[in-house]
MARDRENLUM-150429 format. One line per 10 residues: for each residue x, y, z of C-alpha. Coordinates in steps of 0.1 Angstrom, whole numbers, plus 5000, padded with zeros to 4 digits. Example, Ala and Ser with C-alpha at 12.3 -4.5 7.8 and 13.67 -1.06 7.14 Angstrom:
<recs>
5123:4955:5078; 5137:4989:5071
</recs>
This chain:
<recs>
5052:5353:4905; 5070:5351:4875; 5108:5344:4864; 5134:5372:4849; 5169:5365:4839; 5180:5390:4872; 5159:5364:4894; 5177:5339:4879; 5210:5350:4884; 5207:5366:4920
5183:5343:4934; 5194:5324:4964; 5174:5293:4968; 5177:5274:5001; 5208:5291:5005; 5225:5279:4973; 5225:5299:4941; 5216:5286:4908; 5247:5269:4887; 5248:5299:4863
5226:5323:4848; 5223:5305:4816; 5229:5263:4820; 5215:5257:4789; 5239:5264:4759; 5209:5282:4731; 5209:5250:4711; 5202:5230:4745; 5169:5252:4749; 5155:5248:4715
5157:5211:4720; 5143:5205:4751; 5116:5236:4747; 5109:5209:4714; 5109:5180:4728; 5088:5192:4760; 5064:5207:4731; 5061:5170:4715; 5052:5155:4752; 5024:5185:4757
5015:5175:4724; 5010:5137:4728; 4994:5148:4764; 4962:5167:4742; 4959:5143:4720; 4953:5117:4742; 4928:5136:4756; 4908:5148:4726; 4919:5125:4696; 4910:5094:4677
4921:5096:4647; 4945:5123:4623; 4970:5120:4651; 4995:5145:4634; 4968:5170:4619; 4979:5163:4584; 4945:5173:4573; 4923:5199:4591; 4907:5188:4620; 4873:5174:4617
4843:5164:4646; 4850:5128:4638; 4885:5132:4646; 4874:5133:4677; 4862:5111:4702; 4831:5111:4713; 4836:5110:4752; 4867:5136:4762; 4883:5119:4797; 4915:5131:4809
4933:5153:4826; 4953:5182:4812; 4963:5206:4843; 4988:5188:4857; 5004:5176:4822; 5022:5203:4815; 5041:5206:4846; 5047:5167:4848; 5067:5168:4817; 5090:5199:4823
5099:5180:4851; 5106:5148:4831; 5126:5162:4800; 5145:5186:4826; 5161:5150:4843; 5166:5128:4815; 5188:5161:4811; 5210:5153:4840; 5205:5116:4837; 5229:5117:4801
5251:5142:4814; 5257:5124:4858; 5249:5089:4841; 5224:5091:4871; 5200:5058:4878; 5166:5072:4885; 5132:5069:4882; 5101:5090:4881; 5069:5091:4904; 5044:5109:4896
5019:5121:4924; 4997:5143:4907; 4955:5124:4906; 4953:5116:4867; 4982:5133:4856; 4991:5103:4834; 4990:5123:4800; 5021:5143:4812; 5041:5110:4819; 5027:5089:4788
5038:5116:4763; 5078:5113:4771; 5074:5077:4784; 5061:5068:4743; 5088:5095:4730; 5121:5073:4741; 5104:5040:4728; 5097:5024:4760; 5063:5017:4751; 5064:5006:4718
5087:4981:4728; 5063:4967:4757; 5031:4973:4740; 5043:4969:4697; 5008:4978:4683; 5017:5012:4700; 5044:5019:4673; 5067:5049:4662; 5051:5061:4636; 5014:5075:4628
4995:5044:4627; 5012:5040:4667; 5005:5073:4677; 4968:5070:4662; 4964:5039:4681; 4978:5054:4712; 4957:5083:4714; 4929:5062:4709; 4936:5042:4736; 4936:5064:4764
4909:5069:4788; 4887:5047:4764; 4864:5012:4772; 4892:4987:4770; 4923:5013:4771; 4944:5028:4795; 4935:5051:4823; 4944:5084:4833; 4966:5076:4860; 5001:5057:4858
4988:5022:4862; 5007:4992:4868; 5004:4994:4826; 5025:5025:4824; 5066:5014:4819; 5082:5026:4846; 5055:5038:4871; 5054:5018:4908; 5032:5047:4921; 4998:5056:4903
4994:5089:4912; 4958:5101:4922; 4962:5081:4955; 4964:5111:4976; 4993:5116:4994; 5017:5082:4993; 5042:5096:4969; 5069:5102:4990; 5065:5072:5015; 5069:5053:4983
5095:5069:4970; 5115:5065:5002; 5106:5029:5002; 5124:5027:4969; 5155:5045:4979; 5161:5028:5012; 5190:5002:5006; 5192:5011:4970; 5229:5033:4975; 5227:5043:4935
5192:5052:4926; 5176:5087:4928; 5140:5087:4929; 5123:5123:4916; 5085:5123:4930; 5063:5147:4919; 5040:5159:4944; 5008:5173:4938; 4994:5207:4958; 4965:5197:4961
4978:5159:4972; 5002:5180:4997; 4967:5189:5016; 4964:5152:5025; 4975:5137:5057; 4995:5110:5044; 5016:5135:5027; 5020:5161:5055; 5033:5127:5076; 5057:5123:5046
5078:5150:5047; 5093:5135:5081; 5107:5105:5060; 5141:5123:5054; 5153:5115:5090; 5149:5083:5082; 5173:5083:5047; 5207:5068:5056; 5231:5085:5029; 5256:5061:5034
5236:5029:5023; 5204:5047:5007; 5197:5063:4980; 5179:5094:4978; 5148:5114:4969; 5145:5149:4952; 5109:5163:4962; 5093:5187:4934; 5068:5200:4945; 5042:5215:4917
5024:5244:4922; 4999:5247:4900; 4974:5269:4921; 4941:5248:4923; 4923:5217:4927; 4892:5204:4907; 4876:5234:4914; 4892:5252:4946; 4927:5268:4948; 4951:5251:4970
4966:5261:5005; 5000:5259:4995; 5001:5277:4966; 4984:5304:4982; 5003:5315:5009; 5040:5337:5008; 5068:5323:4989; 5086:5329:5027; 5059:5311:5043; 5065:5281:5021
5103:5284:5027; 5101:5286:5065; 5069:5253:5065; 5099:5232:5047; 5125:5243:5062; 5111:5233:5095; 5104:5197:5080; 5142:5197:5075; 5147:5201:5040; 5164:5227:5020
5142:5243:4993; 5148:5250:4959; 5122:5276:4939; 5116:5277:4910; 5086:5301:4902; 5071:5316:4867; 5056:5307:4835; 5080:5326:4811; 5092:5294:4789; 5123:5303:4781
5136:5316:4815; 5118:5281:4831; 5137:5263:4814; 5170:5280:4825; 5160:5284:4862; 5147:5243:4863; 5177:5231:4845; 5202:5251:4868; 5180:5245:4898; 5180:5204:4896
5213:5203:4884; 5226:5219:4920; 5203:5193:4939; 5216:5164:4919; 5252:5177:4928; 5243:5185:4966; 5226:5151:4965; 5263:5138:4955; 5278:5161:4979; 5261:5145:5007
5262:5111:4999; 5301:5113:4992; 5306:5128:5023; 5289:5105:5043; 5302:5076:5023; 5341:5086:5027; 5336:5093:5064; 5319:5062:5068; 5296:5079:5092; 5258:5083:5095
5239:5118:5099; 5207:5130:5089; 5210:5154:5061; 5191:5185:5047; 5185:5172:5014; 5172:5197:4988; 5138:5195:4972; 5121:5219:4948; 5089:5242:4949; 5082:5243:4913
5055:5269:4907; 5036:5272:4875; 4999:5275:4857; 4975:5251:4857; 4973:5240:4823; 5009:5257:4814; 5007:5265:4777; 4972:5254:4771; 4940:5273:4759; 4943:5305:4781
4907:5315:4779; 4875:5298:4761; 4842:5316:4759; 4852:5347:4777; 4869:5324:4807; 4903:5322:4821; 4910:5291:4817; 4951:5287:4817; 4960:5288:4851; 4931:5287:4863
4908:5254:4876; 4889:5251:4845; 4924:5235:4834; 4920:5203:4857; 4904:5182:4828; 4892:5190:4796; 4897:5227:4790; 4875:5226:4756; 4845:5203:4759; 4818:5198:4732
4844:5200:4705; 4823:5178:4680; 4791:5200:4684; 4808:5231:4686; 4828:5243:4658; 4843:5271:4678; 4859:5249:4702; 4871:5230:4676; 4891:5255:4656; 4903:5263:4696
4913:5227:4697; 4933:5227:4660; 4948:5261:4668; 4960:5245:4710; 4973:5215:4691; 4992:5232:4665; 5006:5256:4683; 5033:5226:4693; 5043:5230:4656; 5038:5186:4653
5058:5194:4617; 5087:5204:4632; 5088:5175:4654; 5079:5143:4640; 5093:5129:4608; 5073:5119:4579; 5063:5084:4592; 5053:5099:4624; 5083:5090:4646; 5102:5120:4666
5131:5136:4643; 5165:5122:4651; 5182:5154:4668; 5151:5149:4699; 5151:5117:4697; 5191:5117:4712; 5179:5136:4735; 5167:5107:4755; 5185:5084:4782; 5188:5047:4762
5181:5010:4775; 5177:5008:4815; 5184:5047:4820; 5155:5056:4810; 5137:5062:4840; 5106:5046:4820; 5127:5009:4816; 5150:5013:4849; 5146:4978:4866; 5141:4992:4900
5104:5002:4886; 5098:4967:4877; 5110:4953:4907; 5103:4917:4896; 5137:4920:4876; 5158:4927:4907; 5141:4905:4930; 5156:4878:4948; 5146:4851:4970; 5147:4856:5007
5171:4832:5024; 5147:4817:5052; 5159:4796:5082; 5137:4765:5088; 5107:4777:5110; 5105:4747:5127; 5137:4756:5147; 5119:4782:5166; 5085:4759:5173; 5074:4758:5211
5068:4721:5222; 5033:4710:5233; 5031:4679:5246; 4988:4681:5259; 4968:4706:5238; 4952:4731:5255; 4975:4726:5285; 5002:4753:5282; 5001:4790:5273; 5027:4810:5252
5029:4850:5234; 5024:4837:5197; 5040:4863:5187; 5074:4864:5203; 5086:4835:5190; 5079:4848:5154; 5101:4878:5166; 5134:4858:5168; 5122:4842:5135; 5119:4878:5119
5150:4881:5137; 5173:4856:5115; 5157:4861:5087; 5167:4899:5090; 5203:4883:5099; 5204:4866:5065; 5193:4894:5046; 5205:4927:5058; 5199:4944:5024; 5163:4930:5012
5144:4928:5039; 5133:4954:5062; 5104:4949:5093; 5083:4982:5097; 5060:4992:5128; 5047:5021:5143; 5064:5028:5174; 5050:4987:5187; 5075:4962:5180; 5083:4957:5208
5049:4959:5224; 5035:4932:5197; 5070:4912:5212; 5086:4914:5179; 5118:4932:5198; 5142:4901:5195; 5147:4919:5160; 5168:4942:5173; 5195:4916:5185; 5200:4921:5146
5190:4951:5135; 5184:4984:5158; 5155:5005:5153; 5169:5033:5122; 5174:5068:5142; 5198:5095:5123; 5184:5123:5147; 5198:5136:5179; 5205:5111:5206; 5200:5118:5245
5223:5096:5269; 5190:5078:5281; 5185:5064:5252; 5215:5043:5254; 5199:5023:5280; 5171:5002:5260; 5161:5027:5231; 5175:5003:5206; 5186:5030:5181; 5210:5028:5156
5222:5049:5124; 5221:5017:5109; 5191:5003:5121; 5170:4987:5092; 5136:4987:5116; 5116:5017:5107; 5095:5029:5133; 5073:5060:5133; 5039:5067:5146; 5024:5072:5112
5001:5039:5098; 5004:5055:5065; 5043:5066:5060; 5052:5035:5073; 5025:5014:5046; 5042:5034:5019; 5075:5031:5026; 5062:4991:5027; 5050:4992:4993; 5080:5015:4976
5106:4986:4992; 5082:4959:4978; 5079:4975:4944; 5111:4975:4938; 5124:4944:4944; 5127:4937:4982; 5107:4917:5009; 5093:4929:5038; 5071:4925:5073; 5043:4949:5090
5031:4949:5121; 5001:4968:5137; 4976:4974:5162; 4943:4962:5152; 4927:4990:5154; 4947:5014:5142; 4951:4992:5106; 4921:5010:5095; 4946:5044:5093; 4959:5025:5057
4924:5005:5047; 4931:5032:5015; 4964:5023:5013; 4958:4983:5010; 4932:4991:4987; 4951:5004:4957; 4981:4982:4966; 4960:4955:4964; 4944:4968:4932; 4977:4975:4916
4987:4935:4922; 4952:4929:4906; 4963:4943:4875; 4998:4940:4873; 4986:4899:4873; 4974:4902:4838; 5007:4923:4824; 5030:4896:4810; 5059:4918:4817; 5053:4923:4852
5059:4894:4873; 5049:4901:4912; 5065:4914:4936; 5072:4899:4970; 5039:4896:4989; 5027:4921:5011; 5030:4913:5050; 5005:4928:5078; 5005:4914:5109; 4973:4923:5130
4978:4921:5170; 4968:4939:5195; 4936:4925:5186; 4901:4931:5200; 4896:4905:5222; 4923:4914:5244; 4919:4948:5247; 4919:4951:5289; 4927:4987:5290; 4928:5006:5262
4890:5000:5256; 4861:5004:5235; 4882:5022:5209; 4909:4998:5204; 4880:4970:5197; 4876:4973:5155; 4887:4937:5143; 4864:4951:5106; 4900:4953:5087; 4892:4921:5074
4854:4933:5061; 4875:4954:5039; 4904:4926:5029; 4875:4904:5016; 4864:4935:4990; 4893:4930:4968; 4904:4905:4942; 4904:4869:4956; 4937:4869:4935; 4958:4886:4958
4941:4883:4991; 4946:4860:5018; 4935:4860:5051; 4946:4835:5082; 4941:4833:5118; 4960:4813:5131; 4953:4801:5170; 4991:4794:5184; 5026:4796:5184; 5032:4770:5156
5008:4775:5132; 5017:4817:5131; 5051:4797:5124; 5039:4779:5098; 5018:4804:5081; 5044:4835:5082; 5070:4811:5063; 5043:4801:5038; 5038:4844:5038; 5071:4856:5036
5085:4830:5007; 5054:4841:4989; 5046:4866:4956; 5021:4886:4944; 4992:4886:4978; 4988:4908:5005; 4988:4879:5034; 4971:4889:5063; 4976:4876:5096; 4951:4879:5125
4973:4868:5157; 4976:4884:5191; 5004:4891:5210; 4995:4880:5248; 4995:4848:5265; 4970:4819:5247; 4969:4782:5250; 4991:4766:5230; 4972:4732:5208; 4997:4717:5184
5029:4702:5175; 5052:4719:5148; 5038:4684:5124; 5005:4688:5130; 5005:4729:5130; 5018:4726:5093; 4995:4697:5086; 4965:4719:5099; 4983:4752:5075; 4979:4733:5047
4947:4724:5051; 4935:4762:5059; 4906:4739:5080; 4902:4709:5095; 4885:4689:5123; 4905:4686:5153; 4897:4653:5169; 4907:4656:5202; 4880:4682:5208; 4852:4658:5185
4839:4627:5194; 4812:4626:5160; 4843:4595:5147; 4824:4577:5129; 4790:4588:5132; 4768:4624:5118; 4776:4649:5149; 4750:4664:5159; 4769:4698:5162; 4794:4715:5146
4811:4737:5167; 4836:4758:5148; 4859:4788:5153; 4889:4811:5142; 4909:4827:5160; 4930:4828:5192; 4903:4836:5218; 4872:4822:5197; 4893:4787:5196; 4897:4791:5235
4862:4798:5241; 4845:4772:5218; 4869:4746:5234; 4858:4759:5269; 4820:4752:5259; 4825:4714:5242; 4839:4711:5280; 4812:4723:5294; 4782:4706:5271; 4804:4670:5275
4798:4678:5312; 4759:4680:5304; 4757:4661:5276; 4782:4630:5275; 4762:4617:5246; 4760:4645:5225; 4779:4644:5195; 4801:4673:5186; 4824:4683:5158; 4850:4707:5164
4862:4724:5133; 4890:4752:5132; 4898:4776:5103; 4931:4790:5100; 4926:4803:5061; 4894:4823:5064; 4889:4818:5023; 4880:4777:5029; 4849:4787:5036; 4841:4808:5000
4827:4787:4974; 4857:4769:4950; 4847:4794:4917; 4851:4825:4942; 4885:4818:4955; 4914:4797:4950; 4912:4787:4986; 4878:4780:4986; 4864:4743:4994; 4842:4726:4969
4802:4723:4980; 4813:4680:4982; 4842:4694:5006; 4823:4722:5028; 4793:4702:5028; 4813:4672:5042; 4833:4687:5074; 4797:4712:5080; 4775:4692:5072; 4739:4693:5051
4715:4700:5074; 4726:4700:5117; 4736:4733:5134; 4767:4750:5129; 4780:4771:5156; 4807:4797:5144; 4831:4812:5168; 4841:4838:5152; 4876:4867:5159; 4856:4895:5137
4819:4909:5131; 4799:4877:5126; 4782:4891:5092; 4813:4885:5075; 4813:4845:5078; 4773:4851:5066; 4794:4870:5037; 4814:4840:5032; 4788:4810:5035; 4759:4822:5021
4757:4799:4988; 4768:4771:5010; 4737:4739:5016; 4738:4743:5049; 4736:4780:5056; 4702:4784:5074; 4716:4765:5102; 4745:4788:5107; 4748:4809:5138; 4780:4829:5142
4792:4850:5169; 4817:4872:5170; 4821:4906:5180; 4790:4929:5181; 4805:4966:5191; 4797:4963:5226; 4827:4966:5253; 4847:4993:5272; 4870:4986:5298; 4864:4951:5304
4882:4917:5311; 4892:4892:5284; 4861:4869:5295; 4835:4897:5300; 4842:4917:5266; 4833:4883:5255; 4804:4879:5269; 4790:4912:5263; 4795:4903:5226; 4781:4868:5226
4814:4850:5219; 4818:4833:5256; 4820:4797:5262; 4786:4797:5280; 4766:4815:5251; 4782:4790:5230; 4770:4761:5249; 4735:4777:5252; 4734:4781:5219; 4744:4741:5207
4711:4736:5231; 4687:4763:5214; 4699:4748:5181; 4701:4708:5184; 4665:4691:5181; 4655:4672:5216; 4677:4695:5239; 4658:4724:5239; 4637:4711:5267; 4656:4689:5281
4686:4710:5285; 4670:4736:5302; 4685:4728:5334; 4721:4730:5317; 4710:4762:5306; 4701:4778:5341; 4734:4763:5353; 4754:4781:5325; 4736:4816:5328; 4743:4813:5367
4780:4809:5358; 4781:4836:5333; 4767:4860:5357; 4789:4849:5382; 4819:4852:5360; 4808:4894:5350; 4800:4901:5388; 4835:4888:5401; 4854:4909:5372; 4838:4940:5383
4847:4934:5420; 4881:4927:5414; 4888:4939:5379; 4897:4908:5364; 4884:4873:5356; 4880:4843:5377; 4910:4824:5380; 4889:4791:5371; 4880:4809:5338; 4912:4835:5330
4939:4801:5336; 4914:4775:5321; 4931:4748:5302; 4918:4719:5281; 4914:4687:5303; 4916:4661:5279
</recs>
């Protein structure tokens, strides 16, 4: 569809017409058409060039490099956007900054991100002049360089688009709490295909307009994918009205590829969101009441590959898929394509626009926000510059006392709720605890003594009786892993602190997600200007082990397969098995920068083994040997027995019991491991134990067995270079289970307290005879133990209420 000056003026989008038919006074348009022409520009030559940046002499094969990465398609549109609100940022003095959703659509943000100096003055080799452009086209999508989407390297950027569909959760993340920023996200049509976006949408019920900030949508039509058209852009412009009108928003169009007459409709278009943005935040702000708004967003439709190469050998090729990445390829062999190229690239008219030294001519050059409103140096995208130290309460105030280990049972996780609780109370603008719908079933609720859970839509009288909603709830609930994770990250990334909490099974919806955060934290490490962010906080509960009714689906503890893929940099991992030491290890968490912590701990009822002292003595460690459980003082054990996790610490405590009751002269070692990296090799991890270190609590050469919360492999994963490998025998869980009992979903997986025992006397020389009347004893009792849970559907008191007798 395209644009004419009568659409313009009698247009009526979302209900609001345009500003005027002409917002742009004539010199207004020439500048911007120019300075959007220098960004499309510098977008192609990052593409195609390595050297003769400016084409001051004709274009030549070895001009170009030899490998052409990038992505053009989604350039074009990028930029409009871009020019059209540093616009509106001079003239509203607005705060904003830019994400950019769009896979490897980086060339369209670099270009205007290098034109108001940003990145010369983070990356000086990158100059304003020929020499800075040469080395910046060079640099791009080449061995050593920058990629293609905006990386933690790219000024400005907290999003690196090409994720697939977390744009807007993140840009929500960074408007929550922040009452003065607008954040303008790009989104992709072919990223709008993607569940996590579809989820998205729903985040405006969620926008407080008297506290947060707010988000302008545009969505960019550009028609196609790699090599398929996308859904959006192919169904009726009233279609696409009604499908976002129904998500609650108020849509803006703005549809053609005209130049000229785009440039009118986008600046009067995103000048009347910016004002109904105000509108709606000054209302709400002097009535000093709550509501969920219809805030506007845009549909901006235009080619693929706007003001590109239209065709090439015969071949549509503007607006069109052949656009995605490199519309001319084999420029260096073919001379036809390269006199394509020269005439693409000088059709931007680089004379008219850069001065004789190569920098952009004055008169553009003003065109640009300056210092931190450019949406490429605002502090909010370095978050690092804003943050602030949570203020923490001592943890120790909320530790449970435990006078005999092993002898009392507790929810570990409650009284971490009233912790999360005052440290909400303390911070009631930085920090925000996020959770899908389970808060309250992970027994996290004694957050909402504080802080209600945030609800701006319509309210029914039932739900004044326990809902725990509020207007100015800073809990954000919704049944969406992946709106939730990227609201997470936006508030993280831009300054604040926050806590997660999830199902076990269900953290595999984000395993994505985690995966580029964690990435990003990889390689914002080695950028001297970025200095991290606060850590990333997932709690895992609801956990496999304890899984009485919900089954053989809700039994996936693999998350932590996936955690161990990534940079041993920014990952941790803990388990820890009680009350205290989840105390101890979510204080460690929260006060800490740059990881993604996460914590394995379960929310029902588990016996309860240390004192606050020895739980942060036993933290700091990450492993240890808990004597009371060992009686090796002195002397080489003969076993180890080790485990981590809640209900592998219970079980491998149960079967020391039960072999000291068979074996009082067997020696046994009990070791526990809260920080699942002690067990990596010291060069692999900073956590990691020394072979002197590892070798000394396990031992050289006597049988380890490893009680184990996840898939055993992963402790084989861990341990492999370690001396004493062969004799390792972990169990753990082996995808068998259904609806079963705490006890017999172990057993069926090997983890129980009698296949542990079994196994010390398989393992440890001189017992394999002589203990096999300890063995008949324990099968007996394992049978015993499955047959009386499915005649009564639970387990036998004796085993379900067993404590430790010492």
């Amino acid at each position: 569809m395209k644009s004419t000056a009568a659409d313009a003026k009698t247009r009526k989008t979302g209900g609001i017409k345009l500003s005027a038919l002409h917002p742009l006074s004539g010199e207004e348009l020439r500048k911007i058409d120019a300075y959007w022409r220098a960004c499309n520009y510098l977008a192609a030559g990052m593409i195609y060039l390595r050297d003769n940046p400016l084409l001051r002499a004709p274009l030549k094969p070895e001009h170009v490099k030899a490998r052409l990465l990038g992505h053009w398609g989604s350039s074009p549109g990028l930029s409009f956007t871009y020019v059209h609100l540093n616009r509106l940022i001079k003239k509203y003095d607005l705060n904003t900054i830019f994400l950019a959703g769009p896979g490897h659509g980086a060339p369209g943000v670099l270009g205007p991100i290098y034109l108001e100096g940003t990145y010369s003055e983070i990356y000086p080799s990158k100059s304003e002049d020929e020499q800075g452009i040469r080395a910046f086209f060079k640099d791009f999508s080449f061995p050593g360089g920058i990629g293609s989407h905006c990386t933690p390297e790219t000024p400005g950027s907290i999003h690196e688009g090409g994720e697939l569909g977390y744009s807007i959760s993140h840009a929500f993340g960074a408007a929550f709490d922040n009452p003065d920023l607008l954040v303008a996200v790009v989104v992709g049509d072919g990223e709008a295909e993607t569940g996590a976006l579809a989820t998205s949408w729903h985040s405006n019920k969620f926008l407080n307009p008297i506290r947060d900030g707010a988000v302008l949508p545009i969505l960019n039509l550009n028609g196609y994918k790699i090599n398929n058209p996308t859904i959006l852009a192919r169904v009726s412009h009233e279609e696409l009205e009604n499908l976002f009108k129904g998500y609650g928003w108020m849509p803006h169009f703005v549809e053609g590829e005209n130049v000229e007459l785009m440039h009118e409709e986008m600046a009067g278009t995103l000048e009347d969101c910016v004002l109904e943005i105000r509108r709606i935040q000054e209302e709400a702000r002097a009535s000093g009441k709550a509501s969920r708004a219809h805030w506007p967003m845009i549909v901006l439709r235009t080619p693929k590959g706007w003001i590109g190469p239209k065709e090439v050998d015969g071949r549509k090729v503007e607006g069109s898929w052949r656009s995605h990445q490199v519309p001319l390829a084999g420029v260096r062999d073919n001379p036809v394509h390269l006199k394509l190229l020269e005439d693409w690239m000088r059709s931007y008219r680089p004379e008219e626009l850069f001065d004789e030294n190569g920098r952009l001519i004055p008169e553009l050059r003003s065109l640009a926000p300056i210092g931190p409103r450019r949406m490429s140096a605002n502090p909010h995208a370095n978050g690092c510059l804003l943050r602030r130290d949570l203020r923490v309460p001592d943890f120790r105030d909320y530790a449970i006392a435990v006078e005999k280990p092993g002898q009392m049972a507790a929810e570990n996780t409650r009284p971490l709720g009233r912790f999360l609780r005052d440290i909400m109370r303390q911070n009631p603008k930085t920090f925000r605890v996020f959770g899908p719908d389970e808060n309250s079933s992970n027994k996290l609720d004694a957050i909402y003594e504080v802080s209600k859970k945030l609800w701006l839509a319509d309210y029914l009288p039932e739900d004044a009786d326990g809902g725990e909603l509020s207007t100015d709830g800073r809990v954000l609930e919704m049944l969406s892993e992946h709106t939730l994770e990227g609201w997470h990250e936006g508030y993280l990334l831009t300054g604040r602190h926050g806590f997660f909490s999830t199902y076990e099974a269900f953290v595999h919806v984000i395993d994505s997600m985690f995966n580029m955060h964690a990435k990003w934290l990889a390689m914002s490490n080695e950028l001297s200007w970025r200095a991290p962010i606060s850590s990333l906080n997932l709690l895992i509960t609801s956990t496999v082990w304890r899984q009485d009714h919900n089954g053989f689906t809700h039994q996936d503890p693999g998350f932590l397969d996936l955690v161990v893929n990534k940079s041993p940099d920014v990952c941790r991992i803990y388990l820890p098995p009680d009350v205290n030491t989840l105390l101890s290890v979510a204080d460690h968490c929260l006060k800490s920068t740059g990881y993604v912590n996460v914590i394995v701990s379960d929310k029902q009822k588990h016996l309860q083994y240390m004192s606050m002292e020895e739980a942060i003595g036993h933290c700091t460690k990450g492993v240890g040997i808990w004597r009371k459980a060992s009686n090796d003082k002195g002397a080489e054990p003969d076993v180890v027995m080790a485990c981590a996790g809640d209900i592998p610490t219970k079980e491998a405590l149960a079967a020391v019991v039960l072999l000291r009751e068979h074996f009082p002269n067997l020696k046994i070692r009990f070791v526990n491991v809260v920080d699942l990296y002690r067990l990596v090799h010291s060069t692999e991890h900073p956590h990691g134990l020394s072979d002197r270190d590892f070798d000394s609590l396990f031992t050289e050469n006597k049988p380890i067995i490893f009680a184990f919360h996840g898939y055993p492999w992963l402790i084989h994963r861990l341990t492999y270079r370690r001396t004493n490998h062969k004799n390792l025998h972990v169990r753990g869980y082996k995808e068998k289970g259904n609806i079963n009992t705490p006890l017999d979903l172990a057993i069926q997986n090997q983890i129980d307290r009698f296949t542990l025992a079994i196994d010390v006397i398989d393992r440890v020389p001189g017992l394999l005879v002589a203990g096999a009347h300890a063995k008949e004893i324990l099968r007996n009792m394992q049978i015993d133990c499955q047959n009386y849970a499915y005649e009564h559907g639970v387990d036998k008191p004796e085993a379900d209420h067993w404590t430790w007798p010492g």
